[in-house]
LOVOSE-289641 format. One record per residue: x, y, z of N, C-alpha, C in turn; residue in one letter. Coordinates in steps of 0.001 Angstrom, whole numbers, padded with zeros to 6 digits, always signed. Example, Ala and Ser with C-alpha at 12.3 -4.5 7.8 and 13.67 -1.06 7.14 Angstrom:
+013190-005690+007800+012300-004500+007800+013200-003300+007800A/+012850-002250+007080+013670-001060+007140+012900+000030+007870S/
END
This chain:
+145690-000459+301214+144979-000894+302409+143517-000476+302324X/+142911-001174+302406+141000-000632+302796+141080-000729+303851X/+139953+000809+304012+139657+001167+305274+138065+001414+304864X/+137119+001197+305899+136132+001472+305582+135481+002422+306926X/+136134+002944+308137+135647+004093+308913+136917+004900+308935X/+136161+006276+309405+137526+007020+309763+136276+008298+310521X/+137301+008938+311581+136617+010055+311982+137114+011056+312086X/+136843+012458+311281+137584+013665+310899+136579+014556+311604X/+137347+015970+312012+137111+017043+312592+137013+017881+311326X/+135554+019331+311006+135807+020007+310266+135130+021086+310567X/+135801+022230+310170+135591+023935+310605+135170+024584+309640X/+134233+025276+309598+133818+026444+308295+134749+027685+308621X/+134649+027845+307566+135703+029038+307582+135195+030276+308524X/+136066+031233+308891+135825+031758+309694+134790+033643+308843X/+134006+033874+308965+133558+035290+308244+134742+036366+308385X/+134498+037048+307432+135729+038563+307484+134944+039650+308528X/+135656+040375+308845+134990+041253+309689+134865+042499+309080X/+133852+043288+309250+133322+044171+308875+134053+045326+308973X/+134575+046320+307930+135399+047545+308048+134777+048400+308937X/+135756+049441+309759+134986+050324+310285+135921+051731+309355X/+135412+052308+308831+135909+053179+307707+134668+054687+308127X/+135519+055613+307822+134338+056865+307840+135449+058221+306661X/+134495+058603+306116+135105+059550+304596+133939+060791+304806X/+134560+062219+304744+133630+063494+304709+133295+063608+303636X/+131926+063633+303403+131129+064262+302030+131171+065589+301500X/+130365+066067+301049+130425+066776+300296+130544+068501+300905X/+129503+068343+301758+129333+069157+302848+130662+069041+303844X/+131127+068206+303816+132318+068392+305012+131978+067628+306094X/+130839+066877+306157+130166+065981+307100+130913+064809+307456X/+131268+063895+308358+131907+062967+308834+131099+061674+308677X/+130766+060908+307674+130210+059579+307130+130797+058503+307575X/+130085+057243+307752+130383+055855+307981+130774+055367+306229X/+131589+054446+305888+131845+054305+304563+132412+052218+304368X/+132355+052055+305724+133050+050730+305987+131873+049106+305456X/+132451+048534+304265+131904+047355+303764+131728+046327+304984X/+131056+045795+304422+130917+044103+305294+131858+042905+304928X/+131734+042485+306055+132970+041377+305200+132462+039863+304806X/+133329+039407+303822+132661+038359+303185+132149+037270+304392X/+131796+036114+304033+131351+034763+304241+132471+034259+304326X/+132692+033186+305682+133697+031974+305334+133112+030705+304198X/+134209+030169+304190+133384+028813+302996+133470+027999+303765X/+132542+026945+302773+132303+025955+303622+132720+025082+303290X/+132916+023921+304431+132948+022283+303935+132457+021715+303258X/+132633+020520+302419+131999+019938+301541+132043+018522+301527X/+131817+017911+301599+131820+016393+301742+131067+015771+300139X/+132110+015473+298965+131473+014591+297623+131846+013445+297106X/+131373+013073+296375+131211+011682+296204+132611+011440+295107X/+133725+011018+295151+134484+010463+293932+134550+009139+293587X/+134090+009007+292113+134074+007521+291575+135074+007010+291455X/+136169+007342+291732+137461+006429+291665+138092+005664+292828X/+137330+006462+293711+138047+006108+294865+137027+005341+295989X/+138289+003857+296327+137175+003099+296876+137321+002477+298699X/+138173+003280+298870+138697+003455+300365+138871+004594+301466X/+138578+004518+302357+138512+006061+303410+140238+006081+303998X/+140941+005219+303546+142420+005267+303705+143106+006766+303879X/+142677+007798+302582+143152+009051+303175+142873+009818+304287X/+141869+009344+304502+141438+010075+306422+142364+009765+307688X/+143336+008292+307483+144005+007988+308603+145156+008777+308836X/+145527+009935+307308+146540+010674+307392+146484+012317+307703X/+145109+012425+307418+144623+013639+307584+143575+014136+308278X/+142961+014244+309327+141820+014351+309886+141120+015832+310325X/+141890+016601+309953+141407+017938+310225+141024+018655+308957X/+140135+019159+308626+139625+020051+307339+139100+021541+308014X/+139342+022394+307257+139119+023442+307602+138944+024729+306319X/+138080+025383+306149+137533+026267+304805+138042+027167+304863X/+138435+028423+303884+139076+029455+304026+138436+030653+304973X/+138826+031792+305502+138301+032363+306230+137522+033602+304916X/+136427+034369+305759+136604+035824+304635+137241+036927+304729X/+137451+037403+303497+138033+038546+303418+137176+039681+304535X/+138135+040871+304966+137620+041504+305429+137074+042988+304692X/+136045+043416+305326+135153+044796+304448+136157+045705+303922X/+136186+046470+303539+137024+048030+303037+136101+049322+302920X/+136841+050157+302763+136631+051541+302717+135821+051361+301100X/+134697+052555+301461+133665+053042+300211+132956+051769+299596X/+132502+051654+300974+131485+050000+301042+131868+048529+300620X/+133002+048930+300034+133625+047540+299185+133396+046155+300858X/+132479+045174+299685+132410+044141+300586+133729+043312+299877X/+133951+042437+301081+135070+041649+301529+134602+039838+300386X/+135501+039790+300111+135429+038439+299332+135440+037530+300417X/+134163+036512+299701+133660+035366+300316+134922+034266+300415X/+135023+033012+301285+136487+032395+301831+136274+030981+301051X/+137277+030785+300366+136789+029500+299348+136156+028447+300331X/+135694+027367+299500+135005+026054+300501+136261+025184+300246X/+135681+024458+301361+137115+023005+301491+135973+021548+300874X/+136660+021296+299841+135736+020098+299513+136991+018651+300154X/+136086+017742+300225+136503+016617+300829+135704+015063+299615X/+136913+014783+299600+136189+013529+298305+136291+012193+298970X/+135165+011598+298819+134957+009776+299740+134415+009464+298297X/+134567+007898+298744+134073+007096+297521+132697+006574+297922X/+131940+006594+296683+130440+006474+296699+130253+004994+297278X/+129451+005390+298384+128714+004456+299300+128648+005253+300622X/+129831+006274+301298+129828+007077+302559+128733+007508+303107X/+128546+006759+304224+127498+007897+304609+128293+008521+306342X/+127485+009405+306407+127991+010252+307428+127381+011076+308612X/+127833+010558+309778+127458+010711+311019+128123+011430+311422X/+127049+012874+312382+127782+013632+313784+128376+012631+314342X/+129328+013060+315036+129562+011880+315833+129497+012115+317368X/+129032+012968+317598+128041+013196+318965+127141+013184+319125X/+126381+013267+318277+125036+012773+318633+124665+011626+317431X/+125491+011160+316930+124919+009842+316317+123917+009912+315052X/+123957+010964+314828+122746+011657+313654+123154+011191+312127X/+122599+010960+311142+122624+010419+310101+122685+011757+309524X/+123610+012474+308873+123870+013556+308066+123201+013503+306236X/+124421+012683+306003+124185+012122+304286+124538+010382+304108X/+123862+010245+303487+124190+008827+302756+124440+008859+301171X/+126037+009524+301200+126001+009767+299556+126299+008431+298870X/+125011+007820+297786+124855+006907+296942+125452+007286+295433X/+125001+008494+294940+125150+008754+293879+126425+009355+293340X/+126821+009251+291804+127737+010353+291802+128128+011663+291531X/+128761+012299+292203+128896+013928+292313+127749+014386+293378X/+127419+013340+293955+126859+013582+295649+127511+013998+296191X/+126787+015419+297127+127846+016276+297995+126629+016530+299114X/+127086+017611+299916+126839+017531+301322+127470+018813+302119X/+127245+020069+302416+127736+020660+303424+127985+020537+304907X/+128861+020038+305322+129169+019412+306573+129321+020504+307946X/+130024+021677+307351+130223+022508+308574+130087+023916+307471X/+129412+025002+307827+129213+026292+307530+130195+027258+307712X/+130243+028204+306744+130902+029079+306761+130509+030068+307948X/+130899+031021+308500+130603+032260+309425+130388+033196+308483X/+129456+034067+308839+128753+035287+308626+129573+036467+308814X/+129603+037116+307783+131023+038170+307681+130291+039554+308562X/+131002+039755+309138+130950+040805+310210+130248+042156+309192X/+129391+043011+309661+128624+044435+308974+129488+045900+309140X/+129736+045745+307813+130660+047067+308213+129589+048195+308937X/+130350+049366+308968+130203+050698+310026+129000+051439+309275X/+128458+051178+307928+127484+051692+307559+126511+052444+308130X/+125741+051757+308710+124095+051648+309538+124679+051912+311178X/+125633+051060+311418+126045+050783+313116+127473+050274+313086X/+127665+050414+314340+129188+050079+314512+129578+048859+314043X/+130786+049009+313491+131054+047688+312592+131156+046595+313617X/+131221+045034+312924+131180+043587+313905+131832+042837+313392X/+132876+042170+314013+133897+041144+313837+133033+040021+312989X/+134066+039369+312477+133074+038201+311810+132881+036651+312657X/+131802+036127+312175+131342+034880+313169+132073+034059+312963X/+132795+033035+313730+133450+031326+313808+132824+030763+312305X/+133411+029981+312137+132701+029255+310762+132063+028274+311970X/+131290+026812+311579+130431+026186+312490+131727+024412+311945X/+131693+024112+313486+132477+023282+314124+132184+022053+314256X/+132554+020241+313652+131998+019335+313820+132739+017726+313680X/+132643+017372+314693+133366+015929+314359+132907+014982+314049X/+133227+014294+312625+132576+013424+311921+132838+011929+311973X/+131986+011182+311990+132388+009549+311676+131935+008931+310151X/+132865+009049+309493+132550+008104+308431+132261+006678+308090X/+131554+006054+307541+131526+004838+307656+130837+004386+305564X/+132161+003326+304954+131919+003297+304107+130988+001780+304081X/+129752+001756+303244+129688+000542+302023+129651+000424+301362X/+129733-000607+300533+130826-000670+299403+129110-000905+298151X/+129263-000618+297431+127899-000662+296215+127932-001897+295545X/+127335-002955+295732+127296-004217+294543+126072-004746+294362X/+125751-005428+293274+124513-005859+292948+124375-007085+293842X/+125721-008130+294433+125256-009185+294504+126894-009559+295809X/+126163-009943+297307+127009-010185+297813+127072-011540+298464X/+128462-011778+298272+129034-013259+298700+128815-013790+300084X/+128135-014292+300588+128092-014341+302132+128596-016482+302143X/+129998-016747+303447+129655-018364+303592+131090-018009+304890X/+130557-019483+305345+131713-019738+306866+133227-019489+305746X/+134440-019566+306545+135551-019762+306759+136230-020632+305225X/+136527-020852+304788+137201-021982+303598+135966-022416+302915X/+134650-021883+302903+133588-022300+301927+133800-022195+300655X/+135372-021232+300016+135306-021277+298529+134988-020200+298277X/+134777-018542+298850+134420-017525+298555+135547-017050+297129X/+136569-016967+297511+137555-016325+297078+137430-017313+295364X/+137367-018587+295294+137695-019354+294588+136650-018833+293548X/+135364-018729+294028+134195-018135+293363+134351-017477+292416X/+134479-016234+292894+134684-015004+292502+136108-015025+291537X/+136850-015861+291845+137532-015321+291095+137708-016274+289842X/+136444-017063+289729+136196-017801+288260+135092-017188+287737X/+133982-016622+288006+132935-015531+287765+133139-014120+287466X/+134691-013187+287979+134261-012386+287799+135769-011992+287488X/+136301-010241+286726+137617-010009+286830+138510-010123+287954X/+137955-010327+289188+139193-010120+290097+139937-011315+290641X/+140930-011340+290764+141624-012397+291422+142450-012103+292803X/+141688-012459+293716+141920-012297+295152+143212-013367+295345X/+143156-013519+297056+144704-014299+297068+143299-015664+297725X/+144028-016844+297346+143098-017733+297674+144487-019341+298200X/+144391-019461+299574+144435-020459+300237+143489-021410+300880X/+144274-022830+300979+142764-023505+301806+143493-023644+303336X/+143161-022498+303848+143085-022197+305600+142261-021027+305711X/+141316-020755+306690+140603-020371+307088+141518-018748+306958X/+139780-017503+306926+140534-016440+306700+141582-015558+305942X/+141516-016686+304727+142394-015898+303694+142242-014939+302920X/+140781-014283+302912+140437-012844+302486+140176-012158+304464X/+140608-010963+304006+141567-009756+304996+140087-008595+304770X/+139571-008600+303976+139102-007274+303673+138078-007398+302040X/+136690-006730+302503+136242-007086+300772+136736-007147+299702X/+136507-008029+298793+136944-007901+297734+135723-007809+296511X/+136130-006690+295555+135348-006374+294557+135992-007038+293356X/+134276-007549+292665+134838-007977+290728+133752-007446+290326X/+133836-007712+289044+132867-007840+288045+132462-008643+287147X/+131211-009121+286762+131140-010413+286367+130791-009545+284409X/+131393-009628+283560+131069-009028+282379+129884-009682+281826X/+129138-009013+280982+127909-009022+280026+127442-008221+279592X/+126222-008277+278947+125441-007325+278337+125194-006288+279124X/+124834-006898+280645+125430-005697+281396+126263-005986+282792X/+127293-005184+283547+128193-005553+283720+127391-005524+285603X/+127919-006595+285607+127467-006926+287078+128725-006693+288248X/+128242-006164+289262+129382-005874+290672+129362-006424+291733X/+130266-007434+292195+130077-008526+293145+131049-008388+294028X/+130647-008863+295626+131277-008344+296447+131668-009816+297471X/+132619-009594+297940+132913-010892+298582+133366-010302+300060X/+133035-011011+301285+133400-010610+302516+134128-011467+303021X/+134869-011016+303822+135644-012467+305283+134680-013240+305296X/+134932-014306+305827+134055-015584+306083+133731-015439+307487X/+132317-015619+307662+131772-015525+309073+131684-016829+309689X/+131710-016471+311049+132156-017061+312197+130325-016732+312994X/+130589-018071+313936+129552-018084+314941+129409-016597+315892X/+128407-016126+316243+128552-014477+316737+129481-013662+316173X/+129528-013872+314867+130256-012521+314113+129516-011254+313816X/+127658-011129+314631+127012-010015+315060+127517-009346+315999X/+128186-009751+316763+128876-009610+318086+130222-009233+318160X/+130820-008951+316757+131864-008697+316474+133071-009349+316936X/+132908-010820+316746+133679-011467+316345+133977-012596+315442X/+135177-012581+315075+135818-013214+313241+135900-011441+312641X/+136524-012045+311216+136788-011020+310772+135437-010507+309862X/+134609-010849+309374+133582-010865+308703+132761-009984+309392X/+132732-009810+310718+131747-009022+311651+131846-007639+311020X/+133066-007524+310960+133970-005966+310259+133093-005111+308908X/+132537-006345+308103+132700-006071+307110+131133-006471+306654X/+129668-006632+307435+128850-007135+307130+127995-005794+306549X/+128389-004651+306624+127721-003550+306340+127602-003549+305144X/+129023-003770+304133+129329-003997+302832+127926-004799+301957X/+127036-005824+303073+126500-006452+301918+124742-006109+302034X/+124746-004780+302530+123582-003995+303333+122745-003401+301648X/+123700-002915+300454+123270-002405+299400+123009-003633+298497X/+124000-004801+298553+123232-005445+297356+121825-006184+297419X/+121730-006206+295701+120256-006859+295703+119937-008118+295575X/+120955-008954+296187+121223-010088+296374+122244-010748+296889X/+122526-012350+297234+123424-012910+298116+123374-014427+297318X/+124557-014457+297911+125278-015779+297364+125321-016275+298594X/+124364-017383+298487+124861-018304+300400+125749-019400+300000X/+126803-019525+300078+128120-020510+299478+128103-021122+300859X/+127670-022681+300706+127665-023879+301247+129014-024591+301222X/+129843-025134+301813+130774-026229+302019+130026-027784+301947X/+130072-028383+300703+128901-029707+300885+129860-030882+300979X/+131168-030087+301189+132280-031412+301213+132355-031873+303113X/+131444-031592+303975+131693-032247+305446+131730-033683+305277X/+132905-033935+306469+132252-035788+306756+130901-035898+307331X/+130299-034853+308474+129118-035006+309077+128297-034633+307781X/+126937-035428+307246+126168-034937+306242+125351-034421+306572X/+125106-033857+308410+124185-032482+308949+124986-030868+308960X/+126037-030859+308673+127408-029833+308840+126271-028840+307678X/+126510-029115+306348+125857-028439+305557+124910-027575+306120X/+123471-028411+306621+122750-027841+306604+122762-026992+308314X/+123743-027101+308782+123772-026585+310327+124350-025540+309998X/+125575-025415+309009+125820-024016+308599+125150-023242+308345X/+124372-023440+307272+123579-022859+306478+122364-022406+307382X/+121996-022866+308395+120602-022139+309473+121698-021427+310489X/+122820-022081+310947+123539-020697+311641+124188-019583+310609X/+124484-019215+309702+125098-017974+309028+123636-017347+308899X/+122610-017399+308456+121110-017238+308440+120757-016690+309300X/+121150-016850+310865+121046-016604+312343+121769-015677+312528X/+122928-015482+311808+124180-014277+312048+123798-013118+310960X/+123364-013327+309989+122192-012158+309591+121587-011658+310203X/+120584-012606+310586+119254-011964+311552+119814-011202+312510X/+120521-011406+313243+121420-011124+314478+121459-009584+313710X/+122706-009546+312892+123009-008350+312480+122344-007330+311792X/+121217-007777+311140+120101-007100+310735+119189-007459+309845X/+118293-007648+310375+117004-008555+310385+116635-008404+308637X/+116572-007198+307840+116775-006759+306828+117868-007552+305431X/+118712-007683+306306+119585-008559+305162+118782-010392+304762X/+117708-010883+305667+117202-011878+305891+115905-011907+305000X/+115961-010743+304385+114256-009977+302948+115320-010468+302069X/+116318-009851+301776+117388-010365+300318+116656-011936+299585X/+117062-011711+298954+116642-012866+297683+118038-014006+298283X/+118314-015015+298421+119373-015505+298809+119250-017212+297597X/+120758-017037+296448+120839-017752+295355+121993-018759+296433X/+121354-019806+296400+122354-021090+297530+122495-021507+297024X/+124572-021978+296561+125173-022451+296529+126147-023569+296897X/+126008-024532+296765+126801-025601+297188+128005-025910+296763X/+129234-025615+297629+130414-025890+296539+131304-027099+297354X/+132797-027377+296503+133180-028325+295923+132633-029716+296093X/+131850-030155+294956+131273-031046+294796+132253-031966+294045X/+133115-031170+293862+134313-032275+293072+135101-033540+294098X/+134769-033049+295349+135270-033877+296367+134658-035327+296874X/+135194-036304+297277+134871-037664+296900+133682-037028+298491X/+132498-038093+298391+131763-037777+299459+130984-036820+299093X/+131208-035248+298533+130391-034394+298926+128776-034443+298255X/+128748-034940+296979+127778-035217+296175+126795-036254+297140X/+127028-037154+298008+126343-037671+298757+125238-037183+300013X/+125874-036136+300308+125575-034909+301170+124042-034443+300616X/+123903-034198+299221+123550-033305+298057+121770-033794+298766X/+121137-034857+298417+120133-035174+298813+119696-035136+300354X/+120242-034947+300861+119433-034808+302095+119680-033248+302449X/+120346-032518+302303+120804-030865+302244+119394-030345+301630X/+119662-030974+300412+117935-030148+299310+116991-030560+300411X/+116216-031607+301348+115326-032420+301064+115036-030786+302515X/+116181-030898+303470+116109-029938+303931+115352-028572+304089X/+116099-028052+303521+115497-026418+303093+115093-026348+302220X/+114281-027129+301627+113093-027550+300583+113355-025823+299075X/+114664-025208+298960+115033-024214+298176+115047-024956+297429X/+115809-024184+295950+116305-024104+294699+117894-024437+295375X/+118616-025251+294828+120187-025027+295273+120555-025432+294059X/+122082-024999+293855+122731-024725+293097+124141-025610+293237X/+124573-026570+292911+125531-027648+292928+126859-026843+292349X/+128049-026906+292948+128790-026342+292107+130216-026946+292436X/+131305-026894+291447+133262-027078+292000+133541-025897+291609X/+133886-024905+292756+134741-023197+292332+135923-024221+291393X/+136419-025142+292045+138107-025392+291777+137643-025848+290272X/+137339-026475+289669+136987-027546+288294+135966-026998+287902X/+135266-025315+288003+134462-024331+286906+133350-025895+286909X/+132921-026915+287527+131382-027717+287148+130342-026339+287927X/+129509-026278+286713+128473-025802+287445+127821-023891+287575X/+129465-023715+286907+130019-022135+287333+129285-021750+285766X/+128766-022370+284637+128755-021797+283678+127104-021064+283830X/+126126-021923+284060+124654-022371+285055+124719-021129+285864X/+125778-021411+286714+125417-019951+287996+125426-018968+287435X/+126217-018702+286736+126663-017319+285991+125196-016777+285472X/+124715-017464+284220+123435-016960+283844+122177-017492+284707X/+122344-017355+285787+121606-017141+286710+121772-016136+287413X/+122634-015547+287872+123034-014608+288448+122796-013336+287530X/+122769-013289+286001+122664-012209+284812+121321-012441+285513X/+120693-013418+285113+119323-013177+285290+118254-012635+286364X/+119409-012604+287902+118629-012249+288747+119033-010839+289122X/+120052-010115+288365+120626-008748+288481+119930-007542+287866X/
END
């Protein structure tokens, strides 16, 4: 299952508390002799490359670091309280979730992050009366993953996303012709000299800024790549459908962030294998006066062209 939020609670460990110990010297004198006690550990929040879903958070939501040891007799300080590391897959970034604050945005890998602090181990009886050790520091988190690709799939409902991708690149998604048949991103890779990472979303719907269709879910995903695939349907009976799509999904960007609307956007026109759609073709271009790209996902016309175009713009 992909999951791409989850929100976990996490505690630093708690500090050891400080010995209160006293030993007669030499003289027969009555001495303070009591260590300090260690440090709790802390949380850790890092980056693992294998893993490409926040799925383990729906089972576990509480993290918590070891506490410290406490001081001893003849100053012996108290061992520090291991840290609790926590592994997300690279793209996480991470929000207080009370005040909405941007913590980390771990991109890289073996990106980490201290999330909640250890407590301060209590002072033994040395100098002054010994002191319990401090709370570790307390915090509830919202995760929110996106997903890393060079190049993301953006088109309405049955535009052929799935079909795409899965003649361009290793993955083979589940592909029907009814609306909504991808559930959740799907990742490939398109192989070459160098290996390209392509991302495909639900198919958006009119106010899917507004969070609705399933695509609304999932528009964050195409926030990192350095490019977009605008996949056209050029098979309508209306020969304005094309280009009415294509200025509303454009609109459902903007909507959602004005930023995804800078992207470089490589437009695609697909199944052209269909009687009619090639007719469409000239007045669509004459349109949005772009570069477009003619293509059949189903019958690979066209797919050989995109491909080293796509090397080329990665």
């Amino acid at each position: 299952m992909f999951v791409d939020t989850a929100k976990i609670y996490v505690q630093g460990g708690k500090g050891g508390d400080g010995c209160n110990s006293w030993v007669r010297n030499r003289r027969g004198k009555r001495v303070p002799d009591g260590g300090s006690g260690g440090k709790g550990g802390d949380v850790i929040i890092r980056t693992e490359p294998n893993l490409t879903t926040l799925i383990d958070f729906r089972y576990q939501q509480h993290y918590s670091a070891n506490k410290g040891e406490q001081g001893g007799s003849s100053y012996k300080q108290g061992k520090r309280g291991d840290d609790r590391p926590i592994k997300v897959p690279l793209g996480t970034t991470i929000f207080d979730a009370q005040s909405n604050y941007l913590l980390r945005d771990l991109t890289a890998s073996e990106d980490n992050v201290i999330v909640a602090y250890g407590g301060k181990g209590g002072c033994g009886n040395l100098n002054k009366p010994s002191e319990q050790g401090r709370a570790g520091e307390q915090r509830e988190l919202r995760l929110e993953l996106k997903l890393i690709a060079d190049i993301g799939i953006v088109g309405y409902p049955n535009s052929g996303k799935s079909t795409l991708i899965s003649k361009i690149s290793n993955v083979r998604p589940k592909i029907a012709d009814y609306p909504f048949t991808t559930l959740k991103p799907v990742l490939g890779v398109i192989k070459g000299k160098k290996d390209i990472v392509i991302c495909e979303i639900p198919g958006l719907i009119k106010d899917a800024h507004q969070g609705k269709g399933l695509g609304a879910f999932f528009l964050r995903h195409i926030e990192r790549t350095k490019f977009l695939i605008h996949l056209i349907d050029l098979s309508q009976v209306n020969k304005k459908e094309p280009l009415s799509a294509f200025n509303s999904l454009n609109e459902e960007l903007k909507l959602y962030n004005k930023d995804l609307l800078k992207k470089k956007q490589i437009i695609v026109v697909n199944k052209i294998d269909i009687p009619g759609a090639k007719e469409n073709l000239p007045l669509f271009k004459s349109k949005i006066k772009k570069k477009v790209y003619p293509i059949s996902a189903l019958t690979e016309e066209g797919i050989e062209k995109l491909v080293k175009v796509l090397q080329g713009n990665a």
